[in-house]
C-alpha positions in Angstrom: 139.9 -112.5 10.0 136.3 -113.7 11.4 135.1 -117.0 9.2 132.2 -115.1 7.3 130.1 -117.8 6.2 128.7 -121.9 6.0 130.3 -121.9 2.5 133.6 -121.8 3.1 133.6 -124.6 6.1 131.4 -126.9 3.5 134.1 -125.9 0.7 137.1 -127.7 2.9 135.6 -131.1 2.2 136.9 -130.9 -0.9 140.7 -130.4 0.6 140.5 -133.6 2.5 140.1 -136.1 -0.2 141.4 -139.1 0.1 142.7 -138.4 4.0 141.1 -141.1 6.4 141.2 -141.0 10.5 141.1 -144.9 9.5 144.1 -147.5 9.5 144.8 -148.7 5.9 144.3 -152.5 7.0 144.8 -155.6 4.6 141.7 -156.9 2.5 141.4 -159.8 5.1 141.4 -157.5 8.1 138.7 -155.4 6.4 136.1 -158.1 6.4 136.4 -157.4 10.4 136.2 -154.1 10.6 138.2 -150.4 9.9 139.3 -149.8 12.8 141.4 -151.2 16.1 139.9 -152.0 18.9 143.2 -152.0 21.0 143.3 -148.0 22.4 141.8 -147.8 25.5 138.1 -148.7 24.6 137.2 -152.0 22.8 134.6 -150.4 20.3 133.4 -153.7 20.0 129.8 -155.5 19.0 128.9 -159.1 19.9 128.8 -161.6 17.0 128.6 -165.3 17.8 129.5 -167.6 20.2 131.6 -170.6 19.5 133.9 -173.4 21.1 136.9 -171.8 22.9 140.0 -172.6 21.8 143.4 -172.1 23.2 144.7 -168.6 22.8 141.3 -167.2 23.1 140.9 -164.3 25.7 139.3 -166.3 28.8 137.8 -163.0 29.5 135.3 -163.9 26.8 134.3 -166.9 28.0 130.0 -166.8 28.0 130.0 -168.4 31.1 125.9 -169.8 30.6 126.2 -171.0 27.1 129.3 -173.2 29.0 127.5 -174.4 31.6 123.7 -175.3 29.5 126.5 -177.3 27.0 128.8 -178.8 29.3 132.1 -177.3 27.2 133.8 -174.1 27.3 132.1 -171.2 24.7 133.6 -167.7 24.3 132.3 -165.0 22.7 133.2 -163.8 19.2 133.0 -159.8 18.8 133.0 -157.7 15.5 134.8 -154.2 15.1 132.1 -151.6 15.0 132.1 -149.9 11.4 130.6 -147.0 12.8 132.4 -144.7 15.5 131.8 -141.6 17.4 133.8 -138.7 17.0 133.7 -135.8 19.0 135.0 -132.2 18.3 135.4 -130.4 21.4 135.8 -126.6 20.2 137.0 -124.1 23.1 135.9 -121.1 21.4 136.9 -118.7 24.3 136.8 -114.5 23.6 140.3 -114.8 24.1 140.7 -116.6 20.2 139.9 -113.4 18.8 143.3 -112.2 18.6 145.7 -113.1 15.7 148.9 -111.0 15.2 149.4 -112.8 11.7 147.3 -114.1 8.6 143.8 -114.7 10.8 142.5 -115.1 14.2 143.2 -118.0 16.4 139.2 -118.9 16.6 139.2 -118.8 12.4 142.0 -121.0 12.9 140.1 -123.5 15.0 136.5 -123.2 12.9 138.8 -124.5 9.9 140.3 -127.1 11.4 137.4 -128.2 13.1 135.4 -128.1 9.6 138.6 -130.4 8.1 138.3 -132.7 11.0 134.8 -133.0 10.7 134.5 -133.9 6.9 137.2 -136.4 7.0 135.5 -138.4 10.2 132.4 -138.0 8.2 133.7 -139.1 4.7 136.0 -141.8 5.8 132.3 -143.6 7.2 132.4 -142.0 11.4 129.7 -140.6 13.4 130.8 -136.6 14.2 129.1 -135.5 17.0 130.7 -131.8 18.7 130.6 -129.9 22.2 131.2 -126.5 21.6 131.7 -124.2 24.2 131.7 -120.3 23.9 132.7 -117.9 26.9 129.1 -116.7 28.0 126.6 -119.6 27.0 126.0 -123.4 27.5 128.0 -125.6 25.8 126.1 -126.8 22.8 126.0 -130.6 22.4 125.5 -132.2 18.9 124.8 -135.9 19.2 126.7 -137.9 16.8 125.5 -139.1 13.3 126.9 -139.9 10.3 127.3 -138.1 7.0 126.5 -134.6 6.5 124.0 -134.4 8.7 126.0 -134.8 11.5 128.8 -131.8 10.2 126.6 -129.1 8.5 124.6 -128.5 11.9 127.8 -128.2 13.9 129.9 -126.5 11.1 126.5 -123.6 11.1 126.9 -123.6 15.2 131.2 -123.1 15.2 130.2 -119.8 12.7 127.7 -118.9 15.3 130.0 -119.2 18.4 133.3 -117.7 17.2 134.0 -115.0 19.0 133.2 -111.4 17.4 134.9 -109.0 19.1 137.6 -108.6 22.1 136.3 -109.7 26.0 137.4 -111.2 28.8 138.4 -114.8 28.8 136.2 -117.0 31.8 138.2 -119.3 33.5 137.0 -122.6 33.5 135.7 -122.7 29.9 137.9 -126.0 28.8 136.9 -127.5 32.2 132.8 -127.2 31.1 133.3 -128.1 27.6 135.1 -131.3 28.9 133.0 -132.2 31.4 129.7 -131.3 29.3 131.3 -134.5 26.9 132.4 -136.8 29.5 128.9 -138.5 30.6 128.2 -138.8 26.8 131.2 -140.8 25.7 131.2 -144.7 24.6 134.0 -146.8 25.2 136.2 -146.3 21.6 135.1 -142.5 20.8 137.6 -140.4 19.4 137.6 -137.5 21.1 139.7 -134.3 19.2 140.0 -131.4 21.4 140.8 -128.1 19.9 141.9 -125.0 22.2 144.7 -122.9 22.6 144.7 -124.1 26.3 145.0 -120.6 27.7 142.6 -122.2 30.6 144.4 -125.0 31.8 144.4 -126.6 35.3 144.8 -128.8 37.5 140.6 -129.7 37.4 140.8 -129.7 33.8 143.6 -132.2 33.5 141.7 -134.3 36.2 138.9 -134.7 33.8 140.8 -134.7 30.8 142.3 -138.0 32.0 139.2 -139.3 33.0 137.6 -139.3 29.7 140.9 -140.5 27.7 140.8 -144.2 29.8 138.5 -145.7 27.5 138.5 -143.3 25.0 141.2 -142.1 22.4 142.0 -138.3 22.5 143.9 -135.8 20.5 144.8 -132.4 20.9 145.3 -129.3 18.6 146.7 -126.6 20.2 145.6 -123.5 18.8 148.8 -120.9 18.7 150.2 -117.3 17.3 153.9 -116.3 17.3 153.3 -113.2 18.9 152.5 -115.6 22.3 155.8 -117.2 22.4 158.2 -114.3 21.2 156.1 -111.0 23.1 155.6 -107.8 22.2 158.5 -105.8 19.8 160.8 -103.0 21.1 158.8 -100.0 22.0 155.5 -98.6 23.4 152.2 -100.7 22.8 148.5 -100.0 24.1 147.0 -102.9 25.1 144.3 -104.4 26.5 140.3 -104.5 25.9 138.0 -101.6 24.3 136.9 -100.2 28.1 140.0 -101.0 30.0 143.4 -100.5 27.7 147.0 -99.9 29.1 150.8 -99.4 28.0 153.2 -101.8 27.7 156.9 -101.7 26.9 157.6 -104.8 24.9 161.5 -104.7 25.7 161.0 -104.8 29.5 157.8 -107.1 29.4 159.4 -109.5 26.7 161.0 -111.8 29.5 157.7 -112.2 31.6 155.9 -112.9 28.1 158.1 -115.6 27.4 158.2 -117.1 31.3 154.1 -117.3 30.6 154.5 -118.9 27.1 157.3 -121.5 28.2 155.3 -122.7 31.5 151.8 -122.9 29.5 154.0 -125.2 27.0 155.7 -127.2 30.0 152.3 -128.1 31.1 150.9 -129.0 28.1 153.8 -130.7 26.8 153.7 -133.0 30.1 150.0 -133.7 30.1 150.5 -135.1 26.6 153.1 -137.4 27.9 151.7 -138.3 31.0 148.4 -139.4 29.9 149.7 -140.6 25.8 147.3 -138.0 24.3 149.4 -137.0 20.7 149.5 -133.0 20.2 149.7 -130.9 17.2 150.1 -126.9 16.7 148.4 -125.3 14.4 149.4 -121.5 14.4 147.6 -118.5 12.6 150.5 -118.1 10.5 149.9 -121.5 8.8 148.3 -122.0 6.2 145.3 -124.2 8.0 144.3 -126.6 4.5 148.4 -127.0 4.2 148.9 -127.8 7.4 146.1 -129.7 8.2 146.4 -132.1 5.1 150.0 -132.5 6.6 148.6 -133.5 10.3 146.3 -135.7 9.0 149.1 -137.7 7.1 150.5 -138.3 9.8 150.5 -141.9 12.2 149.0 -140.5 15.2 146.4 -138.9 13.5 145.5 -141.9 11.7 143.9 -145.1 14.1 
């Protein structure tokens, strides 16, 4: 249930080959770049300047090469090869709970791991926030290769949660705002939770970083959160503080919580254009990743 070791996360590079965060762009397009520069941040380095010519963007117009020559330059940019992107991992106590296959955090370690490689192998800089319930988030600057994924794949293992507590509100909020200040215009930002923590502030920042910045989220799940408990008598609850519940007379307040925590994640996606995935800890997380990561929004 708990991800045991560095071995298994390094292993999942192998189940990602051939997946690319990148757009498959013509020969011709390549020479400029492998990635677009039209989300919400340009991601772009200057190259030359030369005459402008109708069409251009007048926005780029180097206003003191114009003036020293007398006729109108712009500037000419170049797609940055290199990108950052940023695994923000919301590794609250609450993820260790799984009524299926695994827990929700050894869902999100994996995931993260799959992430990780395939931003590292298709030629991006992985850089991670990870934020636990009772320590500082722990920042991992971006860089490129495996160096930049072994050190945060060792500090997920080290995070997960390993046994039941109680969840501290405002956990999503920190790991968010710990990665706000460190963002470049064009970072790819994939945020992995099960969003238990939600609110207003959180949403606030959340939109703040995903102006100039392209964001994605996985939202951790398990079936036993949507359905509720079973017909009959269940003890519930943490080691030192454990109560009875009756899953036939709580099942319709269960599933008021799930469906209004899914309401308000399903209109933050729309409202600020951020794509959202499940994963659940029934899947199988290789299968269903490889799937994800076929698909358009995941690919930019």
């Amino acid at each position: 249930m708990i991800v045991r070791d560095l071995a298994e996360l390094s292993a999942l590079r192998g189940a990602i080959r051939g997946l690319s965060l990148r757009t498959q762009r013509p020969a011709m397009a390549q020479l400029q770049g492998g990635h677009r520069s039209a989300h919400r941040g340009r991601g772009l380095e200057f190259e030359e300047v030369r005459l402008y010519a109708p069409g251009d963007d007048t926005r780029n117009i180097d206003w003191r090469v114009t003036a020293r020559r007398g006729r109108t330059h712009t500037k000419l940019f170049r797609e940055e090869r290199e990108r950052p992107v940023w695994l923000v991992a919301d590794l609250h106590s609450g993820l260790y709970f799984g009524s299926r296959r695994q827990f929700k955090s050894a869902v999100l370690l994996r995931a993260a791991a799959m992430l990780g490689w395939v931003a590292a192998l298709g030629g991006d800089r992985v850089g991670a926030v990870i934020s636990e319930s009772s320590a500082v988030p722990k920042i991992f600057s971006p860089r490129a290769r495996e160096a930049g994924v072994l050190p945060i794949l060792q500090a997920l293992l080290e995070a997960q949660p390993h046994a039941p507590g109680t969840e501290v509100n405002g956990n999503l909020f920190t790991a968010i705002s710990t990665l706000r200040p460190l963002l470049q215009p064009g970072s790819l930002v994939l945020l992995l939770s099960d969003f238990a923590n939600l609110d207003p502030a959180t949403e606030d920042i959340l939109a703040s970083a995903s102006i100039h910045n392209e964001c994605r989220l996985l939202w951790i799940t398990d079936e036993l959160e949507s359905i509720g408990l079973p017909k009959g008598n269940f003890q519930v609850g943490l080691p030192d503080r454990q109560w009875w519940m009756n899953g036939e007379k709580t099942r319709s307040q269960w599933q008021h919580i799930w469906e209004t925590r899914k309401e308000k994640l399903s209109g933050l996606s729309m409202r600020l254009n951020l794509p959202i995935s499940r994963l659940d800890t029934n899947d199988d997380v290789i299968e269903r990743m490889v799937t994800l990561l076929r698909e358009p929004k995941w690919v930019s």
